[in-house]
C-alpha angles and dihedrals in degrees: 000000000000119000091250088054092053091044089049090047094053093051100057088045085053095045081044094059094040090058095046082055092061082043103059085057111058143082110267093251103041111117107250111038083057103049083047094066106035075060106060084032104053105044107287092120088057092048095054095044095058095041077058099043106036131218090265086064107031082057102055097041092047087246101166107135121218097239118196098294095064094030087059089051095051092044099055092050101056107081084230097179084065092049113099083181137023115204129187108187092189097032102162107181091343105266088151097041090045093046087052097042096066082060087063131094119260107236113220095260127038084232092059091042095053085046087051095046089047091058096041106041113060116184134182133192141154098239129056104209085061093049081052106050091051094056092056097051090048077057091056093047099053083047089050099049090042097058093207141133105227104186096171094043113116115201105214111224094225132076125242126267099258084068112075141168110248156107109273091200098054095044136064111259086209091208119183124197122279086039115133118219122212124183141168090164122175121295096199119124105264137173117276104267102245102266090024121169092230099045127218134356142053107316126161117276099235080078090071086051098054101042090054090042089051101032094045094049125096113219114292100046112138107214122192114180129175098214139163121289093233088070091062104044099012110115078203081076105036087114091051092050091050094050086042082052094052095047100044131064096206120021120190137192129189130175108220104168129229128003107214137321087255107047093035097199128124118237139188127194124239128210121186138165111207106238134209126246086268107040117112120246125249117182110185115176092181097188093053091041102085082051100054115081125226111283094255094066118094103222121194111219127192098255088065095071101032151022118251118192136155117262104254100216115104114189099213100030114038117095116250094216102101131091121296104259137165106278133192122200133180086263088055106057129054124204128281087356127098118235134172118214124278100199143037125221132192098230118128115230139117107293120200120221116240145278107067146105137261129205127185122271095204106080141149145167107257090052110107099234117027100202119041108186133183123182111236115200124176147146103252145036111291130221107215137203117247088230093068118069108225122218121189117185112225087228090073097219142104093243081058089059099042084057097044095053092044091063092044088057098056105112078233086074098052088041097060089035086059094060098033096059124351100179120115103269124047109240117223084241096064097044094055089054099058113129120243129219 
């Protein structure tokens, strides 16, 4: 962030102190003690830190603070009571620790209960103004819970020790067991951590967090994380869910929708106990359980009785030099009909013979329909789009296709692909597991 947004940062921590000060001195009902902590209690830290930051910002730093709904989640979720320590490793202002510290004991004093906070609450963030301004809402917290008017209580101006300014991903987390994990890291498109699980590439940075919560914790560590959704259901992190299998003695998913209007991004939240060498594994992925059917049921999927692959042309990235062939792009098919292509283009990509059925890439849940298919026939081998999922029947005919397109249209198949992924784009992986009639 720019020097002005960190100035401006510090200033409102400091005014933020400064008011919790009056506060603390004041009669439970009086006005303005108690407008000071609804305040700090009910999102006003969030709004100011975004009228500081800006969109632009926010957006490309992944700043989109948990507020008390997710806080609430993650906090449920976390057995709190069996937790010696709670770490947050990418605290903000402070919404998960907030959210756990209203599971935790009042001491007799407001001044026990801030040191047993202090000991018990570890948070860690890249900017000091936001560890500070979580400090001083759990202040607030413990005020408001105790009800009290404390006129000889001096509130210090720094943090405890247990909060710290660092990187979580270029430091040790030195987690011990009974220690409780609670994330909401950045979502934002990052480059592949050197020795990463899932290789090469762009991923989401709430990989590396996970990786460095799970494969720095003894055994005993209980981890919550609101993640992606494409973590949970994207074929792109398979690797990551199978590493995440073998470290973990209970692994749970759960789809929980949209984040927010303003970071439009599907999340689940994850809940996972680190295992030892000996512990048996338990994998539970609650918003696919009610589709799957019991394990004596043979249950025919749609990669069975077909091939799904991307389309390989990339407008703006696949080389023209090839030889001019028939192509079919988004623009080209139109749902539920079938179509043969109208143009030829020179790029030079893997082609797929005909005939065989696309479907859109581009999906979501709140669409009305999931999977939008059109037959394409032809004589000769088609180019396609990448933003168009190509399914080719093993049984290579139209009435193969027909068939194939008229399965995918039954409501049942929107249904299980809404609570199989419910990310933006539909993966190869879930469409080949979509179950047949």
């Amino acid at each position: 962030m720019t020097p002005k947004q960190l100035s401006a940062l510090k200033a409102y921590a400091q005014a933020t102190h400064a008011g919790l000060c009056v506060a603390v001195r004041q009669a439970p009902t009086h006005a303005t003690r108690t407008q000071t902590l609804y305040e700090l209690l009910n999102g006003h830290p969030a709004e100011a830190v975004n009228e500081i930051l800006g969109r632009p910002r926010r957006r490309r730093e992944g700043l989109y603070f948990s507020g008390s709904r997710w806080g609430q989640l993650v906090a449920d979720a976390l057995p709190t009571e069996r937790c010696e320590r709670v770490v947050d490793p990418a605290c903000g202002i402070g919404d998960l620790l907030l959210a756990t510290a209203r599971h935790l004991p009042l001491g007799p004093t407001l001044e026990a209960t801030l040191r047993a906070w202090s000991s018990r609450l570890v948070g860690v963030d890249l900017h000091g103004p936001f560890l500070a301004l979580a400090w001083h809402r759990l202040q607030a917290l413990a005020m408001d819970r105790h009800g009290l008017v404390h006129p000889h209580l001096r509130l210090g101006t720094m943090c405890p020790a247990s909060f710290r300014v660092a990187n979580s991903l270029r430091e040790k987390w030195r987690l011990r067991a009974g220690d409780g994990v609670v994330m909401n890291p950045p979502f934002q498109a990052i480059a592949a951590p050197l020795g990463t699980i899932n290789g090469t590439g762009r991923v989401t940075a709430a990989l590396a967090f996970l990786e460095r919560a799970i494969g720095h914790a003894p055994p005993g560590v209980h981890v919550v994380a609101l993640v992606p959704e494409v973590i949970r259901s994207g074929s792109r992190y398979a690797r990551l869910r199978d590493w995440l299998a073998q470290r973990c003695q209970q692994l749970h998913f759960k789809a929980h929708g949209q984040f927010s209007e303003e970071a439009n991004i599907d999340v689940a939240l994850l809940v996972a106990t680190t295992r030892s060498p000996t512990s048996r594994l338990i994998l539970v992925d609650e918003a696919n359980a009610a589709s799957k059917a019991p394990a004596a049921a043979v249950v025919r999927r749609l990669g069975d009785v077909c091939s799904v692959h991307v389309g390989a042309v990339v407008p703006h990235r696949t080389r023209k030099n090839g030889p001019r062939q028939p192509y079919i792009a988004v623009v080209d098919v139109t749902p539920w009909e079938e179509t043969s292509p109208t143009r030829t283009v020179g790029y030079r990509a893997s082609t797929h013979a005909p005939p065989f059925v696309v479907v859109r890439r581009t999906s979501g849940p709140r669409d009305k329909e999931r999977v939008r298919a059109t037959i394409v026939r032809g004589e000769a081998p088609i180019l396609v789009e990448n933003h168009l999922l190509v399914l080719t029947p093993n049984v290579h005919s139209v009435r193969a296709c027909r068939e194939l397109a008229a399965a995918l249209k039954r409501p049942q198949t929107s249904s299980w692909l809404n609570e199989r992924i419910r990310c933006r784009h539909l993966t190869v992986g879930a469409v080949r597991e979509i179950p047949l009639p």
